[in-house]
C-alpha positions as CSV (number, residue, x, y, z in Angstrom):
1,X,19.4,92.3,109.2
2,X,19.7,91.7,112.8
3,X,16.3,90.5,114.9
4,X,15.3,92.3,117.6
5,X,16.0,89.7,120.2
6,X,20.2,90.3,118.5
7,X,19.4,93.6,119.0
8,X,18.6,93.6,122.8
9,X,20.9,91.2,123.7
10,X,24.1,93.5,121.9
11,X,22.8,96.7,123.3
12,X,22.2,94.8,127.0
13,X,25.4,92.9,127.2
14,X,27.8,96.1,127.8
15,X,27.7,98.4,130.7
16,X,30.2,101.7,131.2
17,X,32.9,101.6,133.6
18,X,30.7,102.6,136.1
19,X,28.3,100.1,135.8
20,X,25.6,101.6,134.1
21,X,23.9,100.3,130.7
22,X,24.1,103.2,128.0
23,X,21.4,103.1,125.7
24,X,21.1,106.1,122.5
25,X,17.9,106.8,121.3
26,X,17.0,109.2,118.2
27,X,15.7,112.6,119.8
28,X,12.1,113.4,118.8
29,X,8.7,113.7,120.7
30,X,8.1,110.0,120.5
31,X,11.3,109.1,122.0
32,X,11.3,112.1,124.9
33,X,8.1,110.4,126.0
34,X,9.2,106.9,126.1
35,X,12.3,108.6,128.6
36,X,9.7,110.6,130.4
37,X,7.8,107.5,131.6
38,X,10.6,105.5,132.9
39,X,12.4,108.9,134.1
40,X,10.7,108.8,137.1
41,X,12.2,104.9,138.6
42,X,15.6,105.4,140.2
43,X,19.0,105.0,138.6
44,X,17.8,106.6,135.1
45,X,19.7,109.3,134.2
46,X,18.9,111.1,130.7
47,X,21.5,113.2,129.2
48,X,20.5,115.5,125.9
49,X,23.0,115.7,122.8
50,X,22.0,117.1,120.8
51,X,20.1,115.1,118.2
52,X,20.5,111.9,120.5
53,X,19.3,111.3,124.2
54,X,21.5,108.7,126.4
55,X,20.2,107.2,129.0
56,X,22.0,105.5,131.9
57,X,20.2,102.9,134.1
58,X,21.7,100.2,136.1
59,X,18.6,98.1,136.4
60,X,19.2,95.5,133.3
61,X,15.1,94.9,133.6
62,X,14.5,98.9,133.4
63,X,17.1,99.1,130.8
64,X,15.6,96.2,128.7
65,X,12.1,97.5,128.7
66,X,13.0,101.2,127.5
67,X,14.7,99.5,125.2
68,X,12.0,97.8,124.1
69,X,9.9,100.7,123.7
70,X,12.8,102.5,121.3
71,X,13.2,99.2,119.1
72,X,9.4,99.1,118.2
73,X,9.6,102.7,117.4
74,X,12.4,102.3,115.4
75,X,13.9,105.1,117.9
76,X,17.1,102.8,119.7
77,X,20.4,103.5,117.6
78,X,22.9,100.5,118.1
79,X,26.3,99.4,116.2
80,X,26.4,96.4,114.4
C-alpha cells in the first residue's frame, strides 16, 4: 500500500511532452467540484472522458494541491 506522500510525489514527478502535469481523477460530482474550484487559476485545462476527467496544469503547486483534494477523496487514479 503506497502512502500518500508515494502517491503525490509518483503522480508529480512526470510532466507530458509539453510540460504540463497530467493528473486523472474518477468522474463524479465530488470530483467535478474539486476541478471547478481550481478551474478558474490559469494553466488548468480539464478534459472529459468519459468516466475519467484529466486535468492539465503546469503550476507543480496548483497541480499538487488538486491533487490533494482527489487523494483524500479517494478520487485521484495513479499507476503503481
Amino acid at each position: 500500500m503506497l502512502k500518500n506522500q508515494d502517491v503525490l510525489r509518483e503522480v508529480l514527478s512526470r510532466r507530458d511532452p509539453s510540460g504540463y502535469y497530467v493528473l486523472i481523477s474518477v468522474k463524479n460530482n465530488e470530483a467535478e467540484n474539486v476541478v471547478l474550484e481550481f478551474k478558474e487559476k490559469s494553466g488548468v485545462i480539464v478534459e472529459d472522458y468519459g468516466g475519467s476527467i484529466i486535468i492539465r496544469c503546469k503550476s507543480r503547486s496548483i497541480a499538487e494541491s488538486i491533487a490533494r483534494k482527489l487523494l483524500a477523496r479517494n478520487l485521484l487514479v495513479f499507476e503503481k
